[in-house]
KOLMARVO-573745 format. One record per residue (C-alpha): residue number from 1; chain; x, y, z. Coordinates in Angstrom, 3 decimals, decimal comma, padded with zeros to 6 digits. Example, Ala and Ser with C-alpha at 12.3 -4.5 7.8 and 13.67 -1.06 7.14 Angstrom:
<rs>
<r><kolza>1</kolza><vexvo>A</vexvo><xx>012,300</xx><yy>-004,500</yy><zz>007,800</zz></r>
<r><kolza>2</kolza><vexvo>A</vexvo><xx>013,670</xx><yy>-001,060</yy><zz>007,140</zz></r>
</rs>
This chain:
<rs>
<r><kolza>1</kolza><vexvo>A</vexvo><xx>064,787</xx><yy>057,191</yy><zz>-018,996</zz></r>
<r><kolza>2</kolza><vexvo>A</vexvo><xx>063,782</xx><yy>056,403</yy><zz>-015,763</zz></r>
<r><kolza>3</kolza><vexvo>A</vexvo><xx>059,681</xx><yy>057,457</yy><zz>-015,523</zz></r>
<r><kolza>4</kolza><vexvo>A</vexvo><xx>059,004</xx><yy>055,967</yy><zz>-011,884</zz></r>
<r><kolza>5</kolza><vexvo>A</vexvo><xx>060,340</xx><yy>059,528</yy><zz>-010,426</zz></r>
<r><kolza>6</kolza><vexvo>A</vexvo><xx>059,082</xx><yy>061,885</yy><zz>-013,182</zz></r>
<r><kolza>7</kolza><vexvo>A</vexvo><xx>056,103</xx><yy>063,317</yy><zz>-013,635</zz></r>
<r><kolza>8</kolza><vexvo>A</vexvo><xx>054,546</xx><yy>061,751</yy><zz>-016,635</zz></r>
<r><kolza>9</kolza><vexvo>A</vexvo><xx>054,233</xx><yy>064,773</yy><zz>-019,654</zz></r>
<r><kolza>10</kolza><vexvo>A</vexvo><xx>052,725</xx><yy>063,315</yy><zz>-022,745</zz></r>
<r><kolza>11</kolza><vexvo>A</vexvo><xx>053,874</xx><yy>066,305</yy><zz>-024,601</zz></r>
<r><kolza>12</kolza><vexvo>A</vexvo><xx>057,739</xx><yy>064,931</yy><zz>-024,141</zz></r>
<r><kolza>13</kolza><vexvo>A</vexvo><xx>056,881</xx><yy>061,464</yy><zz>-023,729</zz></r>
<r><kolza>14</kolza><vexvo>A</vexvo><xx>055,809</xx><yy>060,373</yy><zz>-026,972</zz></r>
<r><kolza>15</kolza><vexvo>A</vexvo><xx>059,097</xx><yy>058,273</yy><zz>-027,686</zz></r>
<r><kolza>16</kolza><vexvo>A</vexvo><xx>058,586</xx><yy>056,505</yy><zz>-024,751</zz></r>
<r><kolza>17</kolza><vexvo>A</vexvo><xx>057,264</xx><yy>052,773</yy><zz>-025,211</zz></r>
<r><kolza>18</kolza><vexvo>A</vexvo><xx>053,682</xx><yy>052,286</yy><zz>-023,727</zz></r>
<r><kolza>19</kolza><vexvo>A</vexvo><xx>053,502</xx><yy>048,676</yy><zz>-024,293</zz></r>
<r><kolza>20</kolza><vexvo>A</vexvo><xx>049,992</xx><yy>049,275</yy><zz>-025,897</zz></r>
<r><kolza>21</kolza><vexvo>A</vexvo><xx>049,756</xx><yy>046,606</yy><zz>-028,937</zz></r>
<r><kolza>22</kolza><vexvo>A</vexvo><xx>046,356</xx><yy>048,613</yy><zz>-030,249</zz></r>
<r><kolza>23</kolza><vexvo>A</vexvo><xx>045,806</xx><yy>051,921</yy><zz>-029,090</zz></r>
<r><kolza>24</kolza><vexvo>A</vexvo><xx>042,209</xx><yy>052,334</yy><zz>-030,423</zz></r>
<r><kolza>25</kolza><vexvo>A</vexvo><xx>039,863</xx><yy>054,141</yy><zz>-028,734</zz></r>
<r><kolza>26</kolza><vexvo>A</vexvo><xx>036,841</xx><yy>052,184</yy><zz>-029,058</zz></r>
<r><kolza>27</kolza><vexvo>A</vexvo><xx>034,079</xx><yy>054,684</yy><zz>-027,514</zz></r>
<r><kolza>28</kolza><vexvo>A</vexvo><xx>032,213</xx><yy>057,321</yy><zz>-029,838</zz></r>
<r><kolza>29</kolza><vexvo>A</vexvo><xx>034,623</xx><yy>060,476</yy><zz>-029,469</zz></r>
<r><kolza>30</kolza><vexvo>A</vexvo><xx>033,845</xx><yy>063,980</yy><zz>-029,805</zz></r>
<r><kolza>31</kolza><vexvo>A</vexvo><xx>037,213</xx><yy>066,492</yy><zz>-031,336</zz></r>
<r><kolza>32</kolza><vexvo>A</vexvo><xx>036,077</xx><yy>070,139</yy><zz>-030,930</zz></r>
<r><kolza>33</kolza><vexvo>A</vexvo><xx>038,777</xx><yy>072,078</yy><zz>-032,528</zz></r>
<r><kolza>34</kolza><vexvo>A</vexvo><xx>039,470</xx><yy>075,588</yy><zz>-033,865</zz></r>
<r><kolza>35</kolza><vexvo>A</vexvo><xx>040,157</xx><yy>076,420</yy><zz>-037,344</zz></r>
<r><kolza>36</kolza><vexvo>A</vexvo><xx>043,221</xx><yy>078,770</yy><zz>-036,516</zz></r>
<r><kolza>37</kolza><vexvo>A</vexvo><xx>044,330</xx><yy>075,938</yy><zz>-033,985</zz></r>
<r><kolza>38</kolza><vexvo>A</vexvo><xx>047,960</xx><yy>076,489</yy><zz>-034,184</zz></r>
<r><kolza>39</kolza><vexvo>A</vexvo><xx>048,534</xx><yy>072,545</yy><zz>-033,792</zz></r>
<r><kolza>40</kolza><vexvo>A</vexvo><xx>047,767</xx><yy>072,734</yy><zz>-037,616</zz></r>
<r><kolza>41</kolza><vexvo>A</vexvo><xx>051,072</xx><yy>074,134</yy><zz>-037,380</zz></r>
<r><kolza>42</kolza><vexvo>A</vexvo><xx>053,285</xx><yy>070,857</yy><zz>-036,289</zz></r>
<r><kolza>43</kolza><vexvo>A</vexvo><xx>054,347</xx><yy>069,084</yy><zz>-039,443</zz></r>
<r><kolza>44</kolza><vexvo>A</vexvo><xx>051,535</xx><yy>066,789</yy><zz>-040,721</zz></r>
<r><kolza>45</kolza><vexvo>A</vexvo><xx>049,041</xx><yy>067,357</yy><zz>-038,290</zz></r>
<r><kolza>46</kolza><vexvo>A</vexvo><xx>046,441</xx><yy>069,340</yy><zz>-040,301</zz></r>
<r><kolza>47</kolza><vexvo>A</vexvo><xx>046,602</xx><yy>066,558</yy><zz>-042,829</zz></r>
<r><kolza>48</kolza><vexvo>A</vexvo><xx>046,420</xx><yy>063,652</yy><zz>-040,175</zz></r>
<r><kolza>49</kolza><vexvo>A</vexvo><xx>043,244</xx><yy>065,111</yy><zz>-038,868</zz></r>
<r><kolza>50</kolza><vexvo>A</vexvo><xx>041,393</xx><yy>066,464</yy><zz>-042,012</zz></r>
<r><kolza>51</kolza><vexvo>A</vexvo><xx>041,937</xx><yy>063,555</yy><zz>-043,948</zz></r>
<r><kolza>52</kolza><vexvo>A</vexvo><xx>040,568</xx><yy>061,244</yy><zz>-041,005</zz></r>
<r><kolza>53</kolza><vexvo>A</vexvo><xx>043,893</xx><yy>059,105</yy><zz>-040,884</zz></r>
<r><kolza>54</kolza><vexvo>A</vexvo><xx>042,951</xx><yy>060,176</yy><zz>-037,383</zz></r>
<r><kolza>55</kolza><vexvo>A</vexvo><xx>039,983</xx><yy>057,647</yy><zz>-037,355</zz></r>
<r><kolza>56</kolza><vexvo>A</vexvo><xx>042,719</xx><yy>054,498</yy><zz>-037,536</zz></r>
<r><kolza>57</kolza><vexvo>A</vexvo><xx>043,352</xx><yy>055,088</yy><zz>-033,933</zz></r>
<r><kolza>58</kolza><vexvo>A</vexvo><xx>039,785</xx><yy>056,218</yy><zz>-033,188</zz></r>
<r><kolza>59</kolza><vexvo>A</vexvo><xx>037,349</xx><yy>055,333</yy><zz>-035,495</zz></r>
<r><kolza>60</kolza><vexvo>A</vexvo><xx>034,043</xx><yy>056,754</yy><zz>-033,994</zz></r>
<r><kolza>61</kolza><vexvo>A</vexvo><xx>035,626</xx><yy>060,362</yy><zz>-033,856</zz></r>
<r><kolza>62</kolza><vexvo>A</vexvo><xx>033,177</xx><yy>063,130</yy><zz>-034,366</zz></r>
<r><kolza>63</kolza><vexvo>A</vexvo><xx>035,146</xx><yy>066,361</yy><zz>-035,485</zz></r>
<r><kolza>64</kolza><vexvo>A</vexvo><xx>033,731</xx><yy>069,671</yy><zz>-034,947</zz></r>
<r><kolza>65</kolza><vexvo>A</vexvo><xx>034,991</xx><yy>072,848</yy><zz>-035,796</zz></r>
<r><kolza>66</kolza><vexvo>A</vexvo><xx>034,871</xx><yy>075,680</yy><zz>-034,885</zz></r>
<r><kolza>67</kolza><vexvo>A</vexvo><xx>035,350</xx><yy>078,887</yy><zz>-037,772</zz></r>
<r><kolza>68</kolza><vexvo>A</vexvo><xx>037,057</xx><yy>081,665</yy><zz>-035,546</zz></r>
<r><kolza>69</kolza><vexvo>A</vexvo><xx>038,494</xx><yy>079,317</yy><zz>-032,556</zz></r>
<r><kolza>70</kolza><vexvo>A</vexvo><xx>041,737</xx><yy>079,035</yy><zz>-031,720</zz></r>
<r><kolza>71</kolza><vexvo>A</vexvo><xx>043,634</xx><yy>076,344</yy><zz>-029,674</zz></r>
<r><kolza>72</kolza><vexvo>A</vexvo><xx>041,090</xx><yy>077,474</yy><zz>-026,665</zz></r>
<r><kolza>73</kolza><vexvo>A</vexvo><xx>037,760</xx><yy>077,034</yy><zz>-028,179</zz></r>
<r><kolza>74</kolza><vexvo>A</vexvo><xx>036,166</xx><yy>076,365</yy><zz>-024,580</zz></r>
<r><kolza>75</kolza><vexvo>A</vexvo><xx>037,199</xx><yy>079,470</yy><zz>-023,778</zz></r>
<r><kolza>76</kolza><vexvo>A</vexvo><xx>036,001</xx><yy>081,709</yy><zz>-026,210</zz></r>
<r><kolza>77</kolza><vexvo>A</vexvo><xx>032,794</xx><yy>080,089</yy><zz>-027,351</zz></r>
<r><kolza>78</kolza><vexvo>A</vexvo><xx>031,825</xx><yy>078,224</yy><zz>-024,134</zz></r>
<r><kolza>79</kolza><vexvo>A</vexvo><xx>028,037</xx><yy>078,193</yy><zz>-024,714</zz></r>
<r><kolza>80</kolza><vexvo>A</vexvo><xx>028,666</xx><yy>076,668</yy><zz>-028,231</zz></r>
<r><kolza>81</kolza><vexvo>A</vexvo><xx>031,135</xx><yy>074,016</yy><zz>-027,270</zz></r>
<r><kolza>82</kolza><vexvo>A</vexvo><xx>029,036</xx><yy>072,997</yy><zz>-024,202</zz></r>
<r><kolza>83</kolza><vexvo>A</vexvo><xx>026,014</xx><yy>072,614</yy><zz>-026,873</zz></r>
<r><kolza>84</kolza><vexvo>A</vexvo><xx>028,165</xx><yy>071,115</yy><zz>-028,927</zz></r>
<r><kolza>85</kolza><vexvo>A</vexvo><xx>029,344</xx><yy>068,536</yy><zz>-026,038</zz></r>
<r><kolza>86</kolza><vexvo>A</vexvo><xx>025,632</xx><yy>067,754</yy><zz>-025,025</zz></r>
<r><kolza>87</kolza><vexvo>A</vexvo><xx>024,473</xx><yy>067,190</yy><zz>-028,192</zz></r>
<r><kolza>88</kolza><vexvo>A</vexvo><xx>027,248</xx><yy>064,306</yy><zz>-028,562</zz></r>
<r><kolza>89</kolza><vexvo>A</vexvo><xx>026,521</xx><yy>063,230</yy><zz>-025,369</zz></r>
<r><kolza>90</kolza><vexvo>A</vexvo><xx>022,543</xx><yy>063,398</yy><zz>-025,974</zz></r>
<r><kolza>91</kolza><vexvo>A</vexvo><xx>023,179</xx><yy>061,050</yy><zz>-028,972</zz></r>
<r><kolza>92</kolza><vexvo>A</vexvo><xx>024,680</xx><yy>058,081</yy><zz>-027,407</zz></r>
<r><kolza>93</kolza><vexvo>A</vexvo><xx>022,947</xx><yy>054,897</yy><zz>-025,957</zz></r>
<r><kolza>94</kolza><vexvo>A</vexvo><xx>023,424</xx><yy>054,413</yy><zz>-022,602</zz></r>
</rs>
């Protein structure tokens, strides 16, 4: 696959080889998520981010969520998830 002329779509680019040896995020992280998210939906996902296998890859993840949201949680609570974002952001050291 030849990516120089594509436009890059990390939805159908997940095969591809990154050349990243240790993809950690290494910066506190904040996961605002719905509970009727339909990514719970993909096979495995619900698990890999409940049980916090998640936090291999990015260990100071924060997950929030949110009862009646959906996939678009910014969208239909936007005062709570931009309270919930400055709070996060009110907690780190500078």
């Amino acid at each position: 696959m030849n990516l120089e002329n594509t436009v890059y779509d990390p939805y159908r680019s997940l095969t591809v080889e990154s050349g990243l040896i240790d993809p950690k995020v290494n910066v506190p992280a904040l996961l605002i998520m719905g509970e009727k998210d339909y990514c719970f939906n993909f096979p495995g996902m619900e698990d890999y981010i409940r049980s916090g296998v998640v936090k291999n890859f990015v260990p100071d993840l924060e997950i929030i969520y949110i009862p009646e949201g959906s996939h678009f949680v910014h969208e239909q609570f936007p005062e709570e998830v931009n309270k919930l974002i400055i709070d996060f952001l009110d907690k780190q050291s500078i």
